[in-house]
C-alpha positions as CSV (number, residue, x, y, z in Angstrom):
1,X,-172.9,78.5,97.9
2,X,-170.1,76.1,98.4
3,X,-167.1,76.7,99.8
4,X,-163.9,75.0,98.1
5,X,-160.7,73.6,99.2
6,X,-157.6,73.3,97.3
7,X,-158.1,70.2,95.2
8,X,-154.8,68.7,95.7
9,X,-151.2,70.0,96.7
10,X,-147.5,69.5,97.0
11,X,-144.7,70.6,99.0
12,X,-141.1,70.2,98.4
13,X,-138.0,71.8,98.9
14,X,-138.3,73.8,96.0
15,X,-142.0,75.2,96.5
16,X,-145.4,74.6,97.7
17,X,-148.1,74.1,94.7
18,X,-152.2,73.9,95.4
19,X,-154.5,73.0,92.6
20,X,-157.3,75.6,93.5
21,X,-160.1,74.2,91.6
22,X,-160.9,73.0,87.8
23,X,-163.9,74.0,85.7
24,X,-164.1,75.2,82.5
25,X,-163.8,78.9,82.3
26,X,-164.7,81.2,80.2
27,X,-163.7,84.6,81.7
28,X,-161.7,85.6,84.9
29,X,-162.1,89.4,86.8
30,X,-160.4,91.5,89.1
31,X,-162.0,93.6,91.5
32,X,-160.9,95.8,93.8
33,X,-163.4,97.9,96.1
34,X,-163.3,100.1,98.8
35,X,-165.0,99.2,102.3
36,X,-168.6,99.0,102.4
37,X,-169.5,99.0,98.9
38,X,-171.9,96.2,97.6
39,X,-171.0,94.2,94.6
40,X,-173.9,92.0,93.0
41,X,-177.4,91.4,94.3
42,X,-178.6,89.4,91.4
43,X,-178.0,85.7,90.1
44,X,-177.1,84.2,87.0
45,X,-179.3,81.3,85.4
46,X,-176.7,79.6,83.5
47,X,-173.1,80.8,85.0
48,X,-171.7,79.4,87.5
49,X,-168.8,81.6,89.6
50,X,-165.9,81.1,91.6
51,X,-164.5,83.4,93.8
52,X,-161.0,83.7,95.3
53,X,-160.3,86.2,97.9
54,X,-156.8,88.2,97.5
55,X,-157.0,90.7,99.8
56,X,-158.9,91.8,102.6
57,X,-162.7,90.6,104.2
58,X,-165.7,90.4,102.4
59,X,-169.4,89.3,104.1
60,X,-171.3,87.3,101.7
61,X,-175.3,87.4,101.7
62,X,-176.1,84.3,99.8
63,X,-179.2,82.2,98.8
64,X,-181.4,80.4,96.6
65,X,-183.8,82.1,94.5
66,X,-187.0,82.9,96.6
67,X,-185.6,81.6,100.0
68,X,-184.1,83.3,103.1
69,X,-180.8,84.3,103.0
70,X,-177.8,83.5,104.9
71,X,-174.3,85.1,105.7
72,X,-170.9,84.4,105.4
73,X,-167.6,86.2,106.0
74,X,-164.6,85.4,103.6
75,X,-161.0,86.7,104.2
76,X,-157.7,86.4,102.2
77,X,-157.2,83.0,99.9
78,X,-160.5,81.7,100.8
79,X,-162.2,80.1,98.1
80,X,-166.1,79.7,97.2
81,X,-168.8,78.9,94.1
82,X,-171.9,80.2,93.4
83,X,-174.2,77.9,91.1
84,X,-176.8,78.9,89.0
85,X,-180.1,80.3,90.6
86,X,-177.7,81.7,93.8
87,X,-179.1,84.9,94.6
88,X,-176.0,86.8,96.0
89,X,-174.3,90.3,97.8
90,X,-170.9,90.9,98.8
91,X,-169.5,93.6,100.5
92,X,-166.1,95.0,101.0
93,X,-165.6,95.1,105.0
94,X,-161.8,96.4,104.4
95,X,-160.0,99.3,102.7
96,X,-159.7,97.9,99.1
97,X,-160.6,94.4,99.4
98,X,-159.6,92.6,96.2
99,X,-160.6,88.8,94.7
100,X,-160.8,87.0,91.4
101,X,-163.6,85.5,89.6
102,X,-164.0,82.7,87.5
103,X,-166.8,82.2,85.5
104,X,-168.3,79.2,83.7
105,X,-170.0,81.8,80.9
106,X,-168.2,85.0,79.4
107,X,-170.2,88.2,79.7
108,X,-172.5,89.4,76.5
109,X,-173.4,92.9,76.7
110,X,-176.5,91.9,74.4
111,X,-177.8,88.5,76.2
112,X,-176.6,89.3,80.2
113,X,-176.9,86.7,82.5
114,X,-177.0,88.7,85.4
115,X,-181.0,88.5,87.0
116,X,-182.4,90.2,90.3
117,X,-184.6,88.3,92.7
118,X,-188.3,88.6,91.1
119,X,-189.4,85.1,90.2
């Protein structure tokens, strides 16, 4: 897990712009969930994901394939990526947390890139 920091930005007296981060995307989510639920508990073997934080805090239980885990908490506008072979959990610690993800590989129904820990 990495966590990211705007890539550049500008202020003037007309507004304040931050270039979040660049990939190449091929699908973008909402979520919104209410506290304590779990999202995830798997890892992808080819996508990698980016996640912005909207609303709310989130703890993140995060770690390579086969290894211990570790945990981080995540609140609103902070930003993080999840490479391939990440094993990871998030859960909602407020009243409809809500964030955005960005991933490298669109969803397929038929060929899901979605694995749980059992190398």
């Amino acid at each position: 897990m990495e966590i990211l920091n705007p890539e550049w930005q500008h202020r003037d007296d007309r507004r304040i712009i931050k270039q979040l981060f660049t990939s190449n995307f091929e699908q973008v989510n909402f979520y919104q969930c209410p506290k304590n639920k779990v999202l995830g508990n798997h890892y992808h073997k080819d996508t990698s994901e980016y996640f912005l934080i909207l609303r709310g805090k989130f703890e993140l239980e995060y770690g390579t394939v086969g290894r211990p885990k570790q945990k981080a908490l995540f609140k609103m506008f902070d930003m993080f990526v999840l490479r391939p072979y990440e094993v990871h959990t998030i859960r909602c610690l407020d009243h409809y947390g809500r964030f955005l993800t960005f991933l490298t590989k669109k969803f397929d129904q038929a060929n899901q890139d979605i694995f749980k820990e059992s190398l």
